[in-house]
C-alpha positions in Angstrom: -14.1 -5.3 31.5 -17.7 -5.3 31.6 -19.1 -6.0 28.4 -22.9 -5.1 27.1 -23.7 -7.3 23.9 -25.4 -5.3 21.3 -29.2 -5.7 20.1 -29.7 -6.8 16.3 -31.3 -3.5 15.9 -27.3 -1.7 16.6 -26.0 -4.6 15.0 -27.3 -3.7 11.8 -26.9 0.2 12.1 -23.0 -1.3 11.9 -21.7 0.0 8.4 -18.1 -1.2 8.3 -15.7 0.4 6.1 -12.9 -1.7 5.9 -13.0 -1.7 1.6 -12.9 2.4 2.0 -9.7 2.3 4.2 -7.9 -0.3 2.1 -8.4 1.3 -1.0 -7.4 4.6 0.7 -4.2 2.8 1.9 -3.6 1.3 -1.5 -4.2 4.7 -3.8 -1.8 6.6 -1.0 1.1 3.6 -1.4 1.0 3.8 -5.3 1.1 7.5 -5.3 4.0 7.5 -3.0 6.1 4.6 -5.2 5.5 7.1 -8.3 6.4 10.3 -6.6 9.7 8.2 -5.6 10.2 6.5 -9.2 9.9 10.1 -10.7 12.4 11.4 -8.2 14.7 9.4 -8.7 14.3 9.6 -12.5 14.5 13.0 -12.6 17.7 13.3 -10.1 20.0 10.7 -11.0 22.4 11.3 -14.3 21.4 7.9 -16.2 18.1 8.2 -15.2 16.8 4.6 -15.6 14.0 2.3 -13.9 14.0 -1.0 -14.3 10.3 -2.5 -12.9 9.3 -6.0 -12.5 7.7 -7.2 -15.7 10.2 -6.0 -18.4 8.8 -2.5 -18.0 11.7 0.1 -18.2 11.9 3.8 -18.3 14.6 6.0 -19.0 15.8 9.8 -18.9 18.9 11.1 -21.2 
């Protein structure tokens, strides 16, 4: 592969977005684990989640 190293004028035109992705990632991952939670709470007969923490919901 031939490489071409960059100047520090298109070095510094680089604006990464690495935070914007991650927190993308993150918002999509707790959205899906709630959407699951409330299905399954909403499904089940007993209807009862049990989280990490001591935190528990249920449905009667």
């Amino acid at each position: 592969m031939n490489r071409i190293l960059l100047t520090e004028e298109e070095l510094n035109s680089i604006k990464p977005g690495e935070a914007i992705t991650l927190a993308a990632i993150i918002a999509i991952m707790i959205v899906s684990i709630i959407a699951v939670a409330a299905y399954k709470l909403f499904t089940s007969n007993d209807g009862i989640i049990k989280l990490p923490g001591g935190y528990q919901f249920s449905w009667n």
